[in-house]
C-alpha positions, -999 to +999 in steps of 0.1 A: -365+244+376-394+265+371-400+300+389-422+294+421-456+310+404-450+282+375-451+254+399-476+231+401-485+209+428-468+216+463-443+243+462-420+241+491-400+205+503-418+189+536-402+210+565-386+181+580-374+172+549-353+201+547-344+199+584-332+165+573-307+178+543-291+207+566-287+192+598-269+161+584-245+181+559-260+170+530-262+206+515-222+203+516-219+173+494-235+159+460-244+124+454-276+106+442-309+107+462-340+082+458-377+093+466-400+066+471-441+082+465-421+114+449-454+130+441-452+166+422-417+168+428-419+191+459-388+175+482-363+166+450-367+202+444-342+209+471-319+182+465-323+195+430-312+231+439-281+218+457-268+198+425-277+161+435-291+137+408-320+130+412-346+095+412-385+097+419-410+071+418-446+069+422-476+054+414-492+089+395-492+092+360-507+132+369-479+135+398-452+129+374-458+150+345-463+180+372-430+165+385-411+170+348-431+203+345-422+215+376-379+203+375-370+197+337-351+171+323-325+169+347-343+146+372-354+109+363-389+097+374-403+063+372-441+051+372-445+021+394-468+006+419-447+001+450-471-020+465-460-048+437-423-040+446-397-019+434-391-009+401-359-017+382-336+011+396-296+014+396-280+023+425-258+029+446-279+061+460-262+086+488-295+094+505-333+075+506-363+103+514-395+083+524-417+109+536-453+100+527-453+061+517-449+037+539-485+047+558-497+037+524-485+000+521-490-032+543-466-043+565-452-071+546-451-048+510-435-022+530-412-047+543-407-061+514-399-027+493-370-018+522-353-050+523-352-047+480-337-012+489-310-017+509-282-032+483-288-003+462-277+021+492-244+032+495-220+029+525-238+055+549-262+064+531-288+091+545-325+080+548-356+098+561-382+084+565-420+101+581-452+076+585-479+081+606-483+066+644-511+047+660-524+077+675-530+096+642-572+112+641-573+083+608-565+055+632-596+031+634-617+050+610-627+024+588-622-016+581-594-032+598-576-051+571-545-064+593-533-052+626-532-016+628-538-013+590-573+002+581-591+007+547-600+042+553-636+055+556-626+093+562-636+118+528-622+145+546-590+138+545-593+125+507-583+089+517-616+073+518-611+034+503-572+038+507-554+017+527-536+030+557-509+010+578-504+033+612-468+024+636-458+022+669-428+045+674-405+011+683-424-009+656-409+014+628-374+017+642-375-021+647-387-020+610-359+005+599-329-014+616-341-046+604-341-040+570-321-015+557-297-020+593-303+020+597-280+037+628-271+070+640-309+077+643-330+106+655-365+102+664-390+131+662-427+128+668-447+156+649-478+163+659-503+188+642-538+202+629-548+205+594-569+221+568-586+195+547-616+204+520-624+228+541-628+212+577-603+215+603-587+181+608-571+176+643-549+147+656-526+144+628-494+126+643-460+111+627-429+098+631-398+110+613-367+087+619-330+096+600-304+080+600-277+067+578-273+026+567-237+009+572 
């Protein structure tokens, strides 16, 4: 793994992320861990560290050569549209990190993807998951395209023309258990300001959910 200066992308693992891997003991174990929208690398970096093996997808050519850049050879990484599905992956995987995808696929794709997922999991398996709730600032911007999902008219945020699906706290539990059968949750809402090109963007809000399939 490169030094932090040679990084590129994100430098540091989403903070719940890493809340996530101590809390649940999985810094005192090793196993295989899955990242669905894996971007530059950022979260696998701590898994990484801590001697799991390592799986990213995503949809970024860019993304995953930074990824490769940023954590060698040891990781594997996978270009693939998850709206269409999953890729071919072999499991069984210890732990599933979700935390900046679902928002970004419709409700049947994203129901689709979990339900593909959840034969590859091992008995209990750790998932995180963190997607964004109806009373997000991006909520409404834009055209509705299905209920609560919105083609986004906001260039602040650098979303404008992506599709965003936004969820009721019960609607992604009831989304979680019913696909992947997910128990032994937590719940955290987290909401939060940002800095985006320059303007200050308030009203940011998401739900993280862990927990661990069968």
């Amino acid at each position: 793994m490169r030094s932090l200066r040679e990084i590129r992308g994100l430098k540091y693992p989403d903070e719940f992320v890493v809340r996530h891997f101590f809390k649940r003991g999985l810094s005192e174990r090793t196993g295989r861990v899955l990242e669905l929208g894996s971007g530059t690398g950022n979260n696998l970096s701590l898994y990484q560290t801590w001697d799991w093996t390592c799986v990213g997808v995503d949809y970024d050519a860019g993304a995953l050569a930074d990824a490769r850049h940023n954590l060698g050879d040891g990781p594997e990484f996978i270009q693939a549209d998850l709206s269409k599905g999953l890729p071919p992956l072999t499991g069984p995987f210890d732990a599933l990190i979700i935390p900046n995808l679902l928002c970004y696929l419709t409700l049947s794709q994203a129901t689709a993807v979990l339900s593909e997922l959840k034969p590859l999991l091992a008995a209990g398996a750790e998932v995180f998951v963190r997607t964004r709730l109806i009373d997000d600032y991006r909520y409404g911007r834009g055209v509705e395209e299905e209920p609560d999902g919105f083609r986004l008219a906001t260039p602040e945020t650098g979303e404008a023309g992506l599709f965003n699906r936004f969820y009721t706290q019960h609607g992604l539990v009831d989304l979680l258990v019913g696909t992947l059968g997910l128990t032994d949750r937590n719940e955290l809402a987290v909401r939060f300001d940002n800095l985006q090109a320059g303007r200050r963007v308030p009203g940011n809000s998401d739900l993280v959910v862990w927990g661990r399939v069968p």
